[in-house]
Backbone bond lengths (Angstrom), bond angles and torsions (degrees), N, CA, C in turn:
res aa  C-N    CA-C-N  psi(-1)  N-CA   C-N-CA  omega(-1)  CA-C   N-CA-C  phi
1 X - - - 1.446 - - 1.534 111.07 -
2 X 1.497 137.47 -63.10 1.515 136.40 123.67 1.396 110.65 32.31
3 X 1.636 97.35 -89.67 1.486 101.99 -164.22 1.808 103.01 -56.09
4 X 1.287 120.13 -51.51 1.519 130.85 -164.16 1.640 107.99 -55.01
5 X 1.763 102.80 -21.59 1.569 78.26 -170.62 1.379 102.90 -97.90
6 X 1.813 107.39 -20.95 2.351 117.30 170.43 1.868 89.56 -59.22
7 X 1.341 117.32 -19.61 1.616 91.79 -167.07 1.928 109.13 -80.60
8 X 1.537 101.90 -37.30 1.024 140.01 167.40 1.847 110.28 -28.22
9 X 1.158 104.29 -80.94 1.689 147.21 160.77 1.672 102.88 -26.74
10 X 1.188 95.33 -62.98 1.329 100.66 -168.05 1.722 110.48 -79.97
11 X 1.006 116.72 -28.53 1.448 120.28 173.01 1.454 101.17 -78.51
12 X 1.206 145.24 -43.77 1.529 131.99 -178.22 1.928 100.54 -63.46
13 X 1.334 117.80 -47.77 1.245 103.47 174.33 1.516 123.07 -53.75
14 X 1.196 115.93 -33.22 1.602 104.71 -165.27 1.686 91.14 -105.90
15 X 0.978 127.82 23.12 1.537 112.01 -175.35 1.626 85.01 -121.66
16 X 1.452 127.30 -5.74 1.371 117.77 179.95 1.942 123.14 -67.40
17 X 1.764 103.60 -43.44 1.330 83.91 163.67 1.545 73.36 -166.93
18 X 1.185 102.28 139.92 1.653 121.99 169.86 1.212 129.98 -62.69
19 X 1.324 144.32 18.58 1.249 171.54 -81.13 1.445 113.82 156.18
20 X 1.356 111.57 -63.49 1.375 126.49 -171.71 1.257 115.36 -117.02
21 X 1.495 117.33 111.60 1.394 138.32 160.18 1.612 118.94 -98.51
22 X 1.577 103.87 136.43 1.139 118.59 -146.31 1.802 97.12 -122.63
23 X 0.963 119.29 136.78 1.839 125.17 -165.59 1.486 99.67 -142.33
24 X 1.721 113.23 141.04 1.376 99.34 178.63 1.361 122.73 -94.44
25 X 1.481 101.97 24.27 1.818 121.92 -164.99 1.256 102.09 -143.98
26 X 1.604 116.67 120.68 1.731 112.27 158.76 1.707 106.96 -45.86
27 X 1.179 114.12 152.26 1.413 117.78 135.39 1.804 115.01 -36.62
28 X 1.502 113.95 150.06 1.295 107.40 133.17 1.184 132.34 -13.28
29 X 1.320 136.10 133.48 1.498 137.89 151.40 1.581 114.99 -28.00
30 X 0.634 145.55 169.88 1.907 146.83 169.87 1.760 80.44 -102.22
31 X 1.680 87.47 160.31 1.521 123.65 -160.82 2.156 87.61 -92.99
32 X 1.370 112.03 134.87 1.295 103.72 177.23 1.152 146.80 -62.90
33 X 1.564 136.56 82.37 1.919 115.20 -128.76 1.781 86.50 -108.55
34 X 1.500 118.59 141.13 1.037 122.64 141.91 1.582 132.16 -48.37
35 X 1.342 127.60 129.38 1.542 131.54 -159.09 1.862 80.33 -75.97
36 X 1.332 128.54 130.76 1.519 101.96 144.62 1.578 118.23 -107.02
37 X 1.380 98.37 -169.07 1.668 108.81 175.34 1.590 125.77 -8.41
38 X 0.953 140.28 139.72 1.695 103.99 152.56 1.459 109.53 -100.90
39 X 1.318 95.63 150.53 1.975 126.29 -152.61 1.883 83.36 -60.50
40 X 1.369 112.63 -47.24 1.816 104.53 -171.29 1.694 105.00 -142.64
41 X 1.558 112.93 153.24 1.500 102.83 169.92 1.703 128.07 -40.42
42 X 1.306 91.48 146.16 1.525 95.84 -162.86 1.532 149.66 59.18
43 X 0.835 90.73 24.31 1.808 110.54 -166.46 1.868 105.15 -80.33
44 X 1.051 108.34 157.10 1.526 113.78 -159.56 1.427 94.38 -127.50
45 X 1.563 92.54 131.33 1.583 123.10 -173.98 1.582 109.07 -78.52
46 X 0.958 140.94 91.45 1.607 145.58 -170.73 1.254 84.29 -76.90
47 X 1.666 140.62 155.15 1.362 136.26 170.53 1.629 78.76 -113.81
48 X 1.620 90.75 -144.90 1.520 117.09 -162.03 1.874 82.95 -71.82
49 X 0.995 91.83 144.78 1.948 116.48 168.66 1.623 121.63 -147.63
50 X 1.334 108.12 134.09 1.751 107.16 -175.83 1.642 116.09 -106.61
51 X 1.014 147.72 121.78 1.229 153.04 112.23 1.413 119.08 0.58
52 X 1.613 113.06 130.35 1.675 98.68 149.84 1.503 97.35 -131.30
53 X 1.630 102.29 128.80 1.645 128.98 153.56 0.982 114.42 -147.44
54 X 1.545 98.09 162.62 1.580 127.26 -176.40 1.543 102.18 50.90
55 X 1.260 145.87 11.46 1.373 130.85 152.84 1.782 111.34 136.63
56 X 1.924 92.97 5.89 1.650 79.81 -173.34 1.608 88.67 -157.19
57 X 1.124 126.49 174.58 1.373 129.71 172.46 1.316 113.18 -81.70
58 X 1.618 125.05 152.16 1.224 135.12 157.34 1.407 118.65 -145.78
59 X 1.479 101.67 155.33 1.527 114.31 -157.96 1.584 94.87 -72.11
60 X 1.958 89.48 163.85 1.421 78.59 159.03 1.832 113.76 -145.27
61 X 0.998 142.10 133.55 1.409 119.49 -143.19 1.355 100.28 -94.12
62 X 1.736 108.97 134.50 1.275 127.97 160.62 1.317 147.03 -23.85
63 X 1.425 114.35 96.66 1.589 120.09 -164.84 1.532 99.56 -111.98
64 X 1.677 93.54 -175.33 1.906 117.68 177.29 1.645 87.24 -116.11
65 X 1.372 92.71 125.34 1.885 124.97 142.53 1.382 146.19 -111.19
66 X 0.808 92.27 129.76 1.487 106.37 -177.09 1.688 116.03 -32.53
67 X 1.562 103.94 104.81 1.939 93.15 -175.36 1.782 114.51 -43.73
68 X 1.595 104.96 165.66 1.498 99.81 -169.33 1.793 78.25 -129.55
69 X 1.545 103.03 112.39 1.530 111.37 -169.93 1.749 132.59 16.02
70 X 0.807 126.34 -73.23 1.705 139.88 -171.07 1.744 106.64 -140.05
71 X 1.006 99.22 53.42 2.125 99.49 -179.63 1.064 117.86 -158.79
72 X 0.912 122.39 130.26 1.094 153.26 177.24 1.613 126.86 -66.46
73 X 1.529 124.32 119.14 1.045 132.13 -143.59 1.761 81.61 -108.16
74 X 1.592 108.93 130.40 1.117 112.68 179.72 1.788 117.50 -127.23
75 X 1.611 117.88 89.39 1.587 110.61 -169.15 1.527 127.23 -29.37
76 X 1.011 91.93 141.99 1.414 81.37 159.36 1.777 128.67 -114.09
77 X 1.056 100.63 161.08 1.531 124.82 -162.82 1.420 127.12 -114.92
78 X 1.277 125.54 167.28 1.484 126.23 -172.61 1.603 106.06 -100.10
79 X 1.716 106.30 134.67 1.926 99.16 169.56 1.476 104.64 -113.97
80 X 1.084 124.02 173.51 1.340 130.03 -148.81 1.205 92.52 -169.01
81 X 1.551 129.52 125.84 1.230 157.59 -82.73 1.535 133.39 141.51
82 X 1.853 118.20 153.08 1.479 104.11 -169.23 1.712 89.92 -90.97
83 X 1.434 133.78 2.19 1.022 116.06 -165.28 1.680 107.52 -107.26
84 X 1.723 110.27 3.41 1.037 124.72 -163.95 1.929 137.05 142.11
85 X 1.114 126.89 -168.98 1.611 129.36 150.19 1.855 104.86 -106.53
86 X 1.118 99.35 133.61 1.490 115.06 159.73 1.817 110.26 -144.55
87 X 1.262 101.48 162.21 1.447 131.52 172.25 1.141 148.45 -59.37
88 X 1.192 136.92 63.82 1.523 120.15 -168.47 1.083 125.90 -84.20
89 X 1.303 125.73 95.59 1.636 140.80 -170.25 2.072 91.79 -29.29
90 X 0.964 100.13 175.32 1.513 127.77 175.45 1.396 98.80 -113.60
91 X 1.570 109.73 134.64 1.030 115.21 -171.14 1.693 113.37 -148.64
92 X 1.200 108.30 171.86 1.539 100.99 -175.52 1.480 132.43 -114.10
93 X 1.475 132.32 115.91 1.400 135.98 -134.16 1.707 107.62 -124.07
């Protein structure tokens, strides 16, 4: 009975929107990285960013990109929630 209602549970979470995965635990903190140089003018500071595979989030470490004309690169961040923590990628505005 257990398993039927985690099987249950777990299918209403991921069938809610395909986009957003929901964990009842942050990750770890990210490891502290110094920003360096950027490699060429104008280059865009990606900070800390998370991934979701295989069933859980993972970090991904902070690089420079190439600007995308007139927009604005906006991080993304953690929401916190009765249904959980999930991810909002960083995206560009």
């Amino acid at each position: 009975m257990k398993q039927i209602i985690i099987m249950c549970l777990g299918i209403l979470l991921l069938s809610s929107c395909a986009s957003e995965y929901y964990v009842a635990e942050r990750p770890a903190p990210p490891p502290v990285i110094v920003q360096p140089a950027p490699p060429y003018p104008g280059a865009v500071w990606i900070g800390d960013e998370y991934r979701w595979r295989g069933g859980r989030y993972y970090y991904v470490q902070p690089h420079y990109v190439r600007p995308r004309g007139h927009r604005t690169y906006v991080p993304g961040r953690w929401n916190s929630g009765p249904r959980g923590h999930s991810w909002q990628r960083g995206h560009w505005r």
